[in-house]
C-alpha positions as CSV (number, residue, x, y, z in Angstrom):
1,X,-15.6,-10.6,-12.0
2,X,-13.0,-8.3,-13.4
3,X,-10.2,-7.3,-11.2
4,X,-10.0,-3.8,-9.8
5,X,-6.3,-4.1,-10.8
6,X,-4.6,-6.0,-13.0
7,X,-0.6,-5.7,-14.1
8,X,-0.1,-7.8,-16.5
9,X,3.7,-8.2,-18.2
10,X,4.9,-5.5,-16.9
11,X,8.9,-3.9,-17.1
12,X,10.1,-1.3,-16.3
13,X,13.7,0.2,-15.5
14,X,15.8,3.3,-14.6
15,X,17.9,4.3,-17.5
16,X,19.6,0.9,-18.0
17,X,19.1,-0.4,-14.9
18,X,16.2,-3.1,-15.1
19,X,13.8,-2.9,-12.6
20,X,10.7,-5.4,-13.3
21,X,10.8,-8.1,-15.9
22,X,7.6,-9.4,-17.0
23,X,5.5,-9.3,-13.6
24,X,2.0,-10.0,-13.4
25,X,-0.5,-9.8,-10.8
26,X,-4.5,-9.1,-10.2
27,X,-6.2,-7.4,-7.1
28,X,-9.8,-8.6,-7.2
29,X,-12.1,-5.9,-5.3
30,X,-12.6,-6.3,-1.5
31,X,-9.0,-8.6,-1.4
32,X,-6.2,-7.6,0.1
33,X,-3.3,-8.5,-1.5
34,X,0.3,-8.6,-0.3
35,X,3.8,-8.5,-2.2
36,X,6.6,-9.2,-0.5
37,X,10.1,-9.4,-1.2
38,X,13.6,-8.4,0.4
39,X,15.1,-4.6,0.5
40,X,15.6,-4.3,-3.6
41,X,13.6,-6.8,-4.9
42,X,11.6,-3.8,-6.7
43,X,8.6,-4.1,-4.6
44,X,8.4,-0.2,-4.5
45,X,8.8,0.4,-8.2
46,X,6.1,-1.7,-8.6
47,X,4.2,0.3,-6.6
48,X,5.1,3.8,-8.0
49,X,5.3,2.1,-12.0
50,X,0.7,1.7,-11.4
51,X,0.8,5.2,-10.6
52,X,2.5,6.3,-13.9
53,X,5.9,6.8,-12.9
54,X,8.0,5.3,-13.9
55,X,6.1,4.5,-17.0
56,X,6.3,1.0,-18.1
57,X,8.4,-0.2,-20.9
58,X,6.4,-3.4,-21.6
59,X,3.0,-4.1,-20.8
60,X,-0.4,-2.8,-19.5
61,X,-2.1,-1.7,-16.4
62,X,-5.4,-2.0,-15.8
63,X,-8.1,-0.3,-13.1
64,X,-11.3,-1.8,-13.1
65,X,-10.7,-2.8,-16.6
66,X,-9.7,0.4,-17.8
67,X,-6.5,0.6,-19.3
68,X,-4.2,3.5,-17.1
69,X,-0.5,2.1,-18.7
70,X,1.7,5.1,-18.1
71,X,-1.0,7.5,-17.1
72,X,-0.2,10.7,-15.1
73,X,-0.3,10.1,-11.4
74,X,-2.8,12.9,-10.8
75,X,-5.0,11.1,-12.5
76,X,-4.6,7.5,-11.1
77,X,-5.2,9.4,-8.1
78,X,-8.7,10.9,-9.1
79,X,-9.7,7.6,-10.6
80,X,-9.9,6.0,-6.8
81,X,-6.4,4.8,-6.4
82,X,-4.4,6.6,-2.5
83,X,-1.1,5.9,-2.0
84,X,0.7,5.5,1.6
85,X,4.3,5.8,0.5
86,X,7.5,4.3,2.1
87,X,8.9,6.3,4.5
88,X,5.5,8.3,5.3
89,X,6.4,11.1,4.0
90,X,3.8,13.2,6.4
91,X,4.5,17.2,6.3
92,X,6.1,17.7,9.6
93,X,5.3,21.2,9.9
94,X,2.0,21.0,9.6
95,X,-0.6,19.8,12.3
96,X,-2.5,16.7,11.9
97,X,-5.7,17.9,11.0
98,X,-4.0,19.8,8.2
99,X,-1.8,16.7,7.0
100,X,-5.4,15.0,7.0
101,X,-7.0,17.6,4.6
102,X,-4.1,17.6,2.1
103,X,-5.3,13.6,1.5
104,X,-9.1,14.8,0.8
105,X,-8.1,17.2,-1.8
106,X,-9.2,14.7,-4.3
107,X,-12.4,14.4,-3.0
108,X,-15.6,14.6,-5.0
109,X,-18.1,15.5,-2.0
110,X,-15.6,18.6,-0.9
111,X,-16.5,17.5,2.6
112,X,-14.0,15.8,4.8
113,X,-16.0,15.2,7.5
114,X,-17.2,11.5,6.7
115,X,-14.1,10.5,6.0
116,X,-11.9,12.5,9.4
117,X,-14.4,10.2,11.3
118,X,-13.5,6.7,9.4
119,X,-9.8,7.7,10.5
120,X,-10.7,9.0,14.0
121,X,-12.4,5.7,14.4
122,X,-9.5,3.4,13.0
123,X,-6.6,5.8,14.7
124,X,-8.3,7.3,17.7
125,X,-5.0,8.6,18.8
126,X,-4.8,11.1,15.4
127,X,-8.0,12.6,16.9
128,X,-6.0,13.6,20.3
129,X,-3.5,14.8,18.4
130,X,-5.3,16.5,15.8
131,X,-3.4,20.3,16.6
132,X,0.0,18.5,17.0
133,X,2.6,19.1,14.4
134,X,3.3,15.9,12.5
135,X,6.6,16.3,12.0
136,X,6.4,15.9,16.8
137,X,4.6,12.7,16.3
138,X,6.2,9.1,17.5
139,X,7.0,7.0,14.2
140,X,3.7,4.8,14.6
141,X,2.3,8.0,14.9
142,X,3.6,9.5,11.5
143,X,2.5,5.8,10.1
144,X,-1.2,6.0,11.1
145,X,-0.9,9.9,9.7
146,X,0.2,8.7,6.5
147,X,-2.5,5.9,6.3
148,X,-5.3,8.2,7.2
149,X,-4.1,11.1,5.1
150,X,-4.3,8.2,2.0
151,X,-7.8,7.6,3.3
152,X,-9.4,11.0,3.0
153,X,-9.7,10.7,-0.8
154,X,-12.2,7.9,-0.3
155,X,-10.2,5.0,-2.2
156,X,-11.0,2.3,-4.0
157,X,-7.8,1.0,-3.6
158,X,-5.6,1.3,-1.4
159,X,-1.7,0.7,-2.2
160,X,0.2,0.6,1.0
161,X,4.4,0.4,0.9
162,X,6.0,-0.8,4.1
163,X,3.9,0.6,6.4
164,X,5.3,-1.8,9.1
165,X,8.8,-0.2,8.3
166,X,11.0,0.7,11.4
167,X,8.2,0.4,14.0
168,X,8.2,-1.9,17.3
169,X,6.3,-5.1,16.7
170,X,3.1,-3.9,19.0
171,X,2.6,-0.6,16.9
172,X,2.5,-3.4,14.0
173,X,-0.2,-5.5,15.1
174,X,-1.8,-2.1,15.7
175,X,-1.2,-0.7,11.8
176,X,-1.9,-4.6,10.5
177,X,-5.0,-4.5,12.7
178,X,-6.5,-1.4,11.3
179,X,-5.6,-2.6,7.7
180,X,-7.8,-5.7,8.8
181,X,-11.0,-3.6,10.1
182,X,-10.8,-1.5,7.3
183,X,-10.8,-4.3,4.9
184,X,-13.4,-5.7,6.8
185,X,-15.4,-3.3,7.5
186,X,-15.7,-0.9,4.3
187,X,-14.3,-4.0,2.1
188,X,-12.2,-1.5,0.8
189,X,-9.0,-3.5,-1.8
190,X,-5.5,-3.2,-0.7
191,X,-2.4,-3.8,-2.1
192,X,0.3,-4.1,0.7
193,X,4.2,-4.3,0.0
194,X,6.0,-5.3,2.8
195,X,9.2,-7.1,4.2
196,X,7.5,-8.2,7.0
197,X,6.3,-11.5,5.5
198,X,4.8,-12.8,8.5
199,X,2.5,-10.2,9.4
200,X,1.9,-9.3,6.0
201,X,0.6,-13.3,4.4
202,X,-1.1,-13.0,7.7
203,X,-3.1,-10.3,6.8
204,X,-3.6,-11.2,3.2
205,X,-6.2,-13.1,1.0
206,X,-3.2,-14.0,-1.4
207,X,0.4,-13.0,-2.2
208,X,2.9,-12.8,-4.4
209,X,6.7,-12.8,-4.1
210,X,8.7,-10.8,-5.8
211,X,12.9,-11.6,-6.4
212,X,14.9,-9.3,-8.4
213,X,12.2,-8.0,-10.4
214,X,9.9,-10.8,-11.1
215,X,7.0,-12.8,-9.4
216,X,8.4,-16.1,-8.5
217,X,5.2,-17.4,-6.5
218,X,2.1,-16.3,-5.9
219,X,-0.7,-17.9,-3.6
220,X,-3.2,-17.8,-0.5
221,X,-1.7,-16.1,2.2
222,X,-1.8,-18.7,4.7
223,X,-0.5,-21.5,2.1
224,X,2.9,-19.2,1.3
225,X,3.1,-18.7,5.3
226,X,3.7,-22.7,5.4
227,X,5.9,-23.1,2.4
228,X,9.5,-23.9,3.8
229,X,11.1,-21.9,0.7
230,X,9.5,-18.8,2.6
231,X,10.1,-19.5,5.8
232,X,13.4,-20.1,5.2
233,X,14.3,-17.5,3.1
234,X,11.8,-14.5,4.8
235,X,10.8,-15.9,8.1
236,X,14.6,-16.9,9.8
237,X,14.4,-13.4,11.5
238,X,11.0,-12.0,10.4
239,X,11.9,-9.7,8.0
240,X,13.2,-10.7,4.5
């Protein structure tokens, strides 16, 4: 089966800072996947270097086989792939409803109403608070917004940064749970970055670690959970 996203040798840097050295990974469709790493590691530039910026200096990227190395990230975006950024980055001035509608933009059907209802259904609270500004909602709030706002462009896969950042542990069994039905339920792929190790190999059919720019393990979810190298080094105090 060819993987819906393969990354294979990649580096990348900011001017003459190196960010990624040679990293490698595959998403196979229907898995979710999860990186971790601690604040730094360049979990996130990973993320953002697969939608085209910045543009790798060594290596290819892959989507369903297709080669989309350095491609623009409007259209990574129109090819399947929805990002949920760190830090949500929801449009606090506008309501929910519109927030949700700015995600579907890249839709093919033009109609947002199958999709509102797969995020009602997953985040029944967005649906109460469909007229409510964003920018008024709690921070699990703003999270599920930002999930659900990826949604409405009907991925194929889903990269998700941090999403558990800065949120009480119950609102992230909440946002880990939903990741879960979704996966489950749609089989939609996912690629999750995340500090939160625990919850995160948890969640995950495999994982990958990632220090100071390059993969140094990579595994079933539950089998890095039980290394001691992890637990020691990401598990102490949950977050690495």
């Amino acid at each position: 089966m060819t993987p819906l996203l393969e990354v294979d040798n990649v580096s990348a840097a900011y001017g003459a800072v190196q960010a990624l050295t040679d990293v490698s990974l595959r998403v196979m469709p229907g898995e979710i996947v999860t990186l971790i790493g601690a604040n730094g590691a360049g979990k996130s530039t990973l993320l953002m270097t697969i939608c085209g910026a910045p543009v790798p200096r060594a290596g290819r990227i892959r989507l369903a086989g297709e080669d989309i190395t350095g491609e623009k990230t409007h259209l990574t975006m129109r090819r399947g792939v929805a990002q949920s950024p760190e830090g949500r980055r929801i449009f606090p001035r506008m309501t929910v409803y519109e927030n949700l509608l700015m995600g579907a933009q890249a839709l093919t059907t033009g109609d947002p109403g199958p999709q509102l209802e797969q995020v009602f259904t997953l985040f029944p609270r967005m649906k109460e608070r469909l007229a409510q500004r964003g920018g008024t909602l709690s921070g699990g709030e703003q999270q599920m917004l930002a999930i659900g706002r990826a949604l409405m462009s009907k991925p194929r896969l889903l990269l998700l940064d941090e999403p558990s950042l800065g949120l009480a542990p119950l609102v992230v069994r909440q946002i880990f749970g939903a990741i879960r039905q979704l996966n489950e339920s749609t089989g939609l792929t996912v690629l999750l970055v995340e500090q939160n190790a625990n919850q995160a190999l948890r969640l995950a059919h495999r994982g990958y670690v990632l220090v100071n720019g390059r993969i140094t393990m990579e595994g079933g979810g539950h089998e890095l959970l039980a290394r001691p190298e992890i637990r020691d080094a990401y598990l102490g105090g949950g977050h690495g």
